[in-house]
N, C-alpha and C positions, 0 to 999 in steps of 0.2 A: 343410181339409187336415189329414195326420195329420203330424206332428212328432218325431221321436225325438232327443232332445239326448243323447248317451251320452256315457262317459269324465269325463263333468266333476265339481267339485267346487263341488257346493251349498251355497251358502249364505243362510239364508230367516229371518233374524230374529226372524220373528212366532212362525212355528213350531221356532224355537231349534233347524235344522238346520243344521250345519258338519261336512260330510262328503261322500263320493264318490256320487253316488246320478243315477240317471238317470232324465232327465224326460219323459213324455210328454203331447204336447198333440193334440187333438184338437179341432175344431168350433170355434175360436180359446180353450178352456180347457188348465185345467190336467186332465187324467186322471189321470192317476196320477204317484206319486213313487217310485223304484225298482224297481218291479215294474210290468211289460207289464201293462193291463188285457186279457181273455178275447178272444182274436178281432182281435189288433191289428195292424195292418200298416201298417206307415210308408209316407206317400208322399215323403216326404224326411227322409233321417237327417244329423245335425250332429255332427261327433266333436268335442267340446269335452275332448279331453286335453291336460292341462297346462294348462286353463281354470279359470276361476271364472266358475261360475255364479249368478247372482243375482237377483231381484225386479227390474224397471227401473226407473230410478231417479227419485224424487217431489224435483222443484225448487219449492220455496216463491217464488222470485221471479224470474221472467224477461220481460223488457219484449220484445216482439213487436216493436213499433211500427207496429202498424195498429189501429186507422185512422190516417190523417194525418201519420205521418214516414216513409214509404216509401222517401224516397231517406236515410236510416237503416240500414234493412232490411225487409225484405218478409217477408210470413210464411210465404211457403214455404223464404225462406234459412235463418230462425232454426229452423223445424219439423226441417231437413232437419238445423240443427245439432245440436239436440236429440236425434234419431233416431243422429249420429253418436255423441253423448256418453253412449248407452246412458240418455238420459231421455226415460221414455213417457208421466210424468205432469208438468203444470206449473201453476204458478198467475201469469198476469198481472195487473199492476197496473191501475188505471183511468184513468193520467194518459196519456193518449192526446188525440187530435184529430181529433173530439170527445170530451170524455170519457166514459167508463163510466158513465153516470150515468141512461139510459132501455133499458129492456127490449129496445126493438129492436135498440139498438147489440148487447147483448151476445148475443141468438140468433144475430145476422150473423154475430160473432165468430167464434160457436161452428160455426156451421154449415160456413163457409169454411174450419176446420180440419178440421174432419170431411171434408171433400172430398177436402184431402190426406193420412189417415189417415195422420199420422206422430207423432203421441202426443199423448194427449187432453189439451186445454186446459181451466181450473175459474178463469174469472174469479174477482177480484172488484170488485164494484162499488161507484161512490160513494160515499161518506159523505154528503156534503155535495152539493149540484146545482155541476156545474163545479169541484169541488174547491176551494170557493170558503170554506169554512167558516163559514158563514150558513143556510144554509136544508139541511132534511134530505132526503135523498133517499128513494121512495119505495121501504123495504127489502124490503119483501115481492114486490112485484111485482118487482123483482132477484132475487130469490134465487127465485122460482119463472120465473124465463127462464135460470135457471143460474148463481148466482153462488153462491162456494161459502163469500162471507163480505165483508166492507166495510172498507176502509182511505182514508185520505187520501192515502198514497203517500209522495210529501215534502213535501205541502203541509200543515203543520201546524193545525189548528184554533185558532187565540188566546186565541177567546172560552169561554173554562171552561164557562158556560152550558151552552154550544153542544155542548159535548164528553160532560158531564152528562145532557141529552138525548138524546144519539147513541146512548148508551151503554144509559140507561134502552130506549129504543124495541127495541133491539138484543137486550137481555135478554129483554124481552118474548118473543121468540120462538126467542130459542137460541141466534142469531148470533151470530159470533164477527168480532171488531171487530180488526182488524191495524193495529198504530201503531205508528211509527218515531220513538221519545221524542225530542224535541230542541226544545227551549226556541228560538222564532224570533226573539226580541229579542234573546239573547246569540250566537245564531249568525247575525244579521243581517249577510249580505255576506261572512261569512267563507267560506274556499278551503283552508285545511288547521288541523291541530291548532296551536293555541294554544300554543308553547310556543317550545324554542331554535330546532330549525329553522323554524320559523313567523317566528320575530324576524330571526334572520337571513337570510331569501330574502329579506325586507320584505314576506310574503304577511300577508291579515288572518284571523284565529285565533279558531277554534272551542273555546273552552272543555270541559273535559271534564262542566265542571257542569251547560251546557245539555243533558248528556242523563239525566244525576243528577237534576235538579229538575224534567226532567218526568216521569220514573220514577217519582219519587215523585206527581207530582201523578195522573199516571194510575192508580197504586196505588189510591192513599183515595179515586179516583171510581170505580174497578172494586169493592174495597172495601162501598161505600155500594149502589152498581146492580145487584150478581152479574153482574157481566157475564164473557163468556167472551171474555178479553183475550189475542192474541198481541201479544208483542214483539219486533217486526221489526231488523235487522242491530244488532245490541246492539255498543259498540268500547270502552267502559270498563272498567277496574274495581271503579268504584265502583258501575256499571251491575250488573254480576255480584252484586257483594255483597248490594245492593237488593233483585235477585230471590231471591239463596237465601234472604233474610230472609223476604220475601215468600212464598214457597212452605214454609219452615219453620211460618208463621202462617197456612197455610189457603187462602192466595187462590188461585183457580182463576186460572194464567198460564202461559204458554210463552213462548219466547224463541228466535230463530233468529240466526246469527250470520253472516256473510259468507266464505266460502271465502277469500275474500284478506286479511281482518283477522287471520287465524288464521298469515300466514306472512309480512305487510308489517309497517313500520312507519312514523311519519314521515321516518325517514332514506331508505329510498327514493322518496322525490323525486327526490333528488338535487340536480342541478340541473336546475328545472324539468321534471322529466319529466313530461307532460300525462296520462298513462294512469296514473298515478298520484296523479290527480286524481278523488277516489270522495266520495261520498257516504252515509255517514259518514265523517270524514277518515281516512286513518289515522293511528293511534295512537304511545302510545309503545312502549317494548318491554313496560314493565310492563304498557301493557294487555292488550299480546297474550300476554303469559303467563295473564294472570287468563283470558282469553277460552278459553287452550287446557284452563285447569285447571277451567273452569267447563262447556266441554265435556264433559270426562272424567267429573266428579262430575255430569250430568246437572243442573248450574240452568240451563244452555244447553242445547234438547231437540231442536237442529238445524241442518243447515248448508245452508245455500243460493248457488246462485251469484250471485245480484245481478246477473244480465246484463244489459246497458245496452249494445248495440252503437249507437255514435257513425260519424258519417262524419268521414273524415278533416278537413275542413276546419274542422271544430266541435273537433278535438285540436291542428290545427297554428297555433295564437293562443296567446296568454302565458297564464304558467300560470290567472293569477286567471278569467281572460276565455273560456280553456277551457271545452267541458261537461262535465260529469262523468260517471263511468260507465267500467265495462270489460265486455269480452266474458267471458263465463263459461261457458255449456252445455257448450261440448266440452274444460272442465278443472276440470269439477267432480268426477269421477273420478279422475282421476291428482292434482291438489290436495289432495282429499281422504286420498287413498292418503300422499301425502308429509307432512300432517300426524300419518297413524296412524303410521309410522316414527319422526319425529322424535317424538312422546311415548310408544311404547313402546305404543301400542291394539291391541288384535287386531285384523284384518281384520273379524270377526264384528261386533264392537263399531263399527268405522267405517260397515261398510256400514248400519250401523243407522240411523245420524244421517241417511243420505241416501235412505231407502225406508220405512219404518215408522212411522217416529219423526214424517217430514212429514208423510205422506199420514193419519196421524192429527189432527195437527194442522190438515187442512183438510178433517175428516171427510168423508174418502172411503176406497171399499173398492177401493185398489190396496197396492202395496210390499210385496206378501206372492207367495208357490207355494202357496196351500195350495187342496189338490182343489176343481175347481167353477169356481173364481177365473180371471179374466181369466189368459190367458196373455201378460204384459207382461214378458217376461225381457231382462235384458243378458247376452250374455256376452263375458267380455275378461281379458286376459293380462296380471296386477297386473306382471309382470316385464320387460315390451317397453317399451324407451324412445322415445320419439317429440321431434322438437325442433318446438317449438314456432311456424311461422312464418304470414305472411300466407295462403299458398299451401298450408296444411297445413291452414286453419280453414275450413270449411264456414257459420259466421256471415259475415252481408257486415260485418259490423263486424270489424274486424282489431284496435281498440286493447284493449290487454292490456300490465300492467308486466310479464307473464313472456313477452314476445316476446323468439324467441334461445335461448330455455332449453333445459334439455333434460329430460323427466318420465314417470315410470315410470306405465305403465296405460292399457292401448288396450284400445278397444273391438272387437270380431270380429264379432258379432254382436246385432243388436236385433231385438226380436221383440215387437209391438204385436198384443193379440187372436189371436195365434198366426200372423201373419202376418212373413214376414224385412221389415224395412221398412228394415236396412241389415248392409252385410255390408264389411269390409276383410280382404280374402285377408291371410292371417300369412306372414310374411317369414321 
């Protein structure tokens, strides 16, 4: 099908375009940019005026929950959310049931997404067999069934050895190892940050140091191995400081940070509110300053939405006894948007963090328009407010601390290989 997105204003990162320019797709590519290719005749045209157009958008972490927690969500509610939140590209984790951790699981994965072609999924697969942190998985035969790189999740590895191995085998072949620093003996049983409101709910507290001392310890083993280390939901700022030091001295590392750390703190809890039960806790304010300034000066290379859709019965238990996790895919747009406002970002610069900036980081060739390239576009109205409710979220997960709200940035259109895979009539 031939495609004519007119009137809109482009904006493509890779190719440092931020301006009016009109897009044609053809054969699920991109054609051309501004100018009709020779012979062209649209079989459907999309007037995106008063639009922004953009690359669809690459989530570094979004928990599907299949296999095995289906009454969670299903993978065609989260695909479906996905598709509404203008994300065509995503990476899941491997702590599923059963885990990520044999070739077969993850072709099934892939395949059953591919059936509902609503934005293409890039495992990644076990570290460890069961995410058990003992035994290695075998990475090769992962990553040739499709995986687009190996983490723990939030099952930490204890055994240094263990992780020194992981890391070495990993190097070996290129792979890039995604770990979510956090010391398991200081954040043993803990449920939010360690500090006053932590003392005062009487919840037990996450120290900011467990994710500082494993920062560092994964340093001087990435360091020692060469290994290509990302650093998954980073909530300190002592965390921040580590990696600019680190990247000032060479070490090959990224670092993504959580959509919700960037605009929560520990005072929204409140009192006991369970969706504000995440995983890294949230922070204090200072962290989330350092986080939004560590965004801005690129030692943070990205923002993710962490999605974790819970079923209700798993959030309405006390806070400690809660699971953790919020919905994310369909407010990692408008989220994102209200972070670049409140620090003064250009849109240009925002949209970066959520299409280029990933989809490099989990070496793949998406989050770009430029000629040839998949046609994976959003496009959506940074100025339309939407409130936020149960009944408004296409995730079968509903828990979010920002239910009720109300957030500037809808999506109108998603466009997967050049195909509309979702469409909201503008109001």
């Amino acid at each position: 099908m031939k495609i004519w997105i007119k009137n809109g204003h482009l904006i493509d990162p890779k190719n440092n375009i931020d301006s009016q320019y009109d897009v044609y797709i053809d054969a699920g590519q991109v054609a051309a940019i501004g100018k009709a290719p020779e012979g062209f005749v649209a079989d459907q045209t999309i007037d995106a005026t008063g639009l922004i157009v953009s690359p669809g958008f690459v989530d570094l972490s979004a928990r599907l929950r299949e296999p095995g927690d289906e009454y969670k969500a299903t993978l065609e509610s989260e695909l479906l959310a996905a598709a509404a939140g203008g994300v065509t590209s995503l990476s899941c984790p491997p702590d599923t049931d059963p885990v990520l951790d044999e070739p077969s699981l993850v072709e099934m994965l892939k395949l059953r997404a591919w059936r509902h072609n609503l934005a293409r999924i890039y495992p990644l697969g076990a570290l460890t067999h069961r995410l058990e942190g003992k035994a290695l998985t075998e990475m090769y035969e992962l990553s040739e069934a499709g995986c687009a790189g190996f983490t723990q999740a939030n099952h930490p590895i204890v055994d240094t050895q263990v992780l020194w191995r992981a890391l070495e085998y990993a190097a070996t072949f290129g792979y890039t190892v995604f770990l979510r620093p956090e010391e398991p003996f200081l954040a043993k049983d803990g449920v939010a940050h360690d500090g006053e409101i932590a003392g005062r709910l009487g919840l037990k507290g996450i120290p900011s140091a467990a994710e500082s001392l494993r920062i560092a310890a994964i340093l001087r083993i990435a360091q020692e191995t060469k290994t290509n280390i990302h650093l998954c939901r980073i909530s300190t700022a002592e965390g921040v400081s580590l990696i600019r030091e680190a990247k000032k001295n060479g070490i090959a590392i990224t670092a993504d940070v959580s959509i919700h750390h960037l605009h929560l703190t520990e005072h929204d809890i409140g009192y006991f509110d369970t969706n504000a039960h995440l995983k890294p806790p949230l922070r204090t304010l200072r962290d989330k300053d350092a986080l939004c300034s560590g965004l801005k000066d690129g030692t943070i290379d990205a923002i993710c939405s962490d999605h974790a859709p819970v079923d209700d019965d798993a959030k309405l238990l006390p806070f400690a006894d809660a699971e953790a996790g919020a919905t994310g895919l369909e407010l990692l747009l408008p989220l994102t948007l209200k972070w670049a406002v409140n620090n003064k970002v250009s849109l240009h610069d925002a949209i970066t963090n959520i299409t280029i900036r990933s989809a490099e980081i989990l070496g793949i060739n998406t989050g770009h328009l430029t000629v040839g390239a998949h046609a994976d576009v959003a496009i959506f109205d940074p100025n339309a407010y939407w409130k936020v409710t149960a009944n408004a979220l296409n995730s079968q997960g509903k828990n979010t601390p920002f239910l009720d709200m109300e957030l500037a940035g809808k999506v109108v259109y998603t466009l997967l290989n050049g195909q509309i895979t979702y469409q909201n009539n503008r109001d």
